[in-house]
C-alpha positions in Angstrom: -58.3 16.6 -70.4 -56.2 19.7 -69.9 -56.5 21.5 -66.6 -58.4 24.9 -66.7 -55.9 27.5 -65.5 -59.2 29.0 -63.3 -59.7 25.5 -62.1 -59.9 23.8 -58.8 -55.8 23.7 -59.1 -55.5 27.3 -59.2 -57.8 27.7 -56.2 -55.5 25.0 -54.1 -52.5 27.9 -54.8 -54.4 31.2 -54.1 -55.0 29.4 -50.7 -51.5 28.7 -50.1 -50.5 31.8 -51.0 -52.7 33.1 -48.7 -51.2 31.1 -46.1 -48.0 32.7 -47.0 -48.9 36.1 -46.5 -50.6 35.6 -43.4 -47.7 33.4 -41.9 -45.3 36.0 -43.3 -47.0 39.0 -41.5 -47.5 36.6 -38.2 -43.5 36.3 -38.5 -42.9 39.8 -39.1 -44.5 41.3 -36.0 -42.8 37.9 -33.8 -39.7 39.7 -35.3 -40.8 42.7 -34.2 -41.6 41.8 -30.6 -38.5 40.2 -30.0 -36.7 43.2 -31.1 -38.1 45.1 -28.3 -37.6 42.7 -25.8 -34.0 42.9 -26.6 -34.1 46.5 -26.1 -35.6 46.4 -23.5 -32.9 43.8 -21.8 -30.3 46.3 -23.1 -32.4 49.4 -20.9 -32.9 46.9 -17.8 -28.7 45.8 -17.8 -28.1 49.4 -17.9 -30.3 50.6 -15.2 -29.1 47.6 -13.3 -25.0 48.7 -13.2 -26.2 52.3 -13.0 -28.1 50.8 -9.7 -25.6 48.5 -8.0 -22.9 51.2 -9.0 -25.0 53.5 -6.7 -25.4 51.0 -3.6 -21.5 50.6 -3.8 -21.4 54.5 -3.6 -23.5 54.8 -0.9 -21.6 52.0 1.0 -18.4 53.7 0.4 -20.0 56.6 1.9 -21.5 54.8 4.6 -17.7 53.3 5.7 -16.2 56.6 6.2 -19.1 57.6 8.6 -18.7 56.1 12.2 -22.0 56.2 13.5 -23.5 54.2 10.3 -20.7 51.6 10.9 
């Protein structure tokens, strides 16, 4: 008996294809979140130095000024 290529094997393949596609889009947009998040690590170390650079600045300041130390 040959195997009718509309059969119950080429249902079994459609499926998994399916699978595929949805798993492939799932793994695109996990791609794309992670992205961001990296991004936005990149912003938040920046903001950070600009930050701390700051409080050493205003505790430089604060040094020369007598009545503050």
């Amino acid at each position: 008996m040959e195997e009718d290529p509309r059969g119950e094997g080429w249902a079994g393949i459609d499926d998994v294809e399916t699978d595929v596609v949805e798993i492939e889009a799932k793994l695109d947009k996990l791609v794309k979140l992670c992205s961001g998040m990296i991004e936005a690590g990149r912003a938040y170390v920046s903001a950070n130095k600009l930050f701390v650079n700051g409080i050493k600045d205003l505790s430089q300041q604060c040094k020369k000024e007598e009545m503050i130390s």
